[in-house]
N, C-alpha and C positions, 0 to 999 in steps of 0.2 A: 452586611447582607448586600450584595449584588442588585443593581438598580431595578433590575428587571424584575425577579422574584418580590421585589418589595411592592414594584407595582401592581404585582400579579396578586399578591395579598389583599392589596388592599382593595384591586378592582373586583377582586371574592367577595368581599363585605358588604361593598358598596351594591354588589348587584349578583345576588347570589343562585340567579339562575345562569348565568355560567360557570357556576361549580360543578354541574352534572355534565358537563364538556371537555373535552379532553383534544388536544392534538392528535391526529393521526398520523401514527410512525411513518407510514409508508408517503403520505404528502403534506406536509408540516402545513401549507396552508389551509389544508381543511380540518372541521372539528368534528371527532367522531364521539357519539355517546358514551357515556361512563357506565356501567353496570353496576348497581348496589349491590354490595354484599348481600348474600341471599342467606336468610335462618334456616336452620335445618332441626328439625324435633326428630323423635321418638318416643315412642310409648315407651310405659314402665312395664307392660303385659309381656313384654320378652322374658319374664322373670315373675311371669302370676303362680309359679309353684311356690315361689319363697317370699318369708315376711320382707318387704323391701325395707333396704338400711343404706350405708352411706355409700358402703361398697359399693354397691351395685351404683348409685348416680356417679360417681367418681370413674368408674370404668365407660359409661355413657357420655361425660364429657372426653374423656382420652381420647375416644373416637372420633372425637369433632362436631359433636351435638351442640348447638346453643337453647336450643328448648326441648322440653318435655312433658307427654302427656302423661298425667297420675291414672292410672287404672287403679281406681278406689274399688274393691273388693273390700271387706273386713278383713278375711285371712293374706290379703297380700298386706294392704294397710288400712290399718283402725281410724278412719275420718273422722268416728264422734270420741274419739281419745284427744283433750286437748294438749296434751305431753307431747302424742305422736302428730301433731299439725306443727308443734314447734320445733321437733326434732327435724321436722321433714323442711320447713324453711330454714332451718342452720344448715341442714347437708345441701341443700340447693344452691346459697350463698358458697361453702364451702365450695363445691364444686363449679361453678360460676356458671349456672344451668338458672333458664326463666323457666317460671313455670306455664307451659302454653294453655291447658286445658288440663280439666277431670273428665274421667269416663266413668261416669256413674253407673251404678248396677242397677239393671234393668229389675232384674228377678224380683229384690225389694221393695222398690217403689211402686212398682204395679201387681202384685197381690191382692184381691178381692177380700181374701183374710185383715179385716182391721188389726188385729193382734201381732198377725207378722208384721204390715208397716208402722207400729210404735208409733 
């Protein structure tokens, strides 16, 4: 390893708030900010006509998604199925998608009928 890179490493370690710094191509003596990689989500409601399945988050990641919000519907997806809670964290993993957020449904929860909200 090259003297320099090794000291580069290790003065990373040692003091790692200049890791968020970077050289700047155009005047190597100045240090210009590093930008995080930024997440990007999407809703699963692009797709509230159909029961969601693996397809569907596998094509969400292809696009370049790293997170996802669940649009919990019952007829998109069954939240109080605990089958479908484990199916939906294996396709997630499968797909390498976080899960950001649930969009809960309004309609049920707030019901005045006690019967509708079980």
């Amino acid at each position: 390893m090259p003297r320099t890179l090794r000291y580069a490493r290790i003065n990373l370690e040692k003091y790692p708030r200049f890791a968020t710094t970077a050289r700047d191509p155009l005047d190597p003596h100045r240090r210009a900010p590093v930008v995080p990689k930024r997440a990007f989500g999407i809703s699963t409601h692009l797709y509230h006509n159909y029961r969601l399945g693996r397809e569907h988050l596998l094509e969400i990641a292809a696009h370049g998604f790293d997170r996802v919000e669940l649009f919990a519907t019952r007829t998109h997806f069954d939240y109080h199925n605990p089958a479908a809670i484990a199916d939906l964290q294996q396709w997630l993993a499968e797909a390498g998608l976080t899960l950001h957020g649930v969009h809960a449904p309004i309609g049920e929860s707030f019901s005045v009928d006690a019967g509708v909200r079980r």
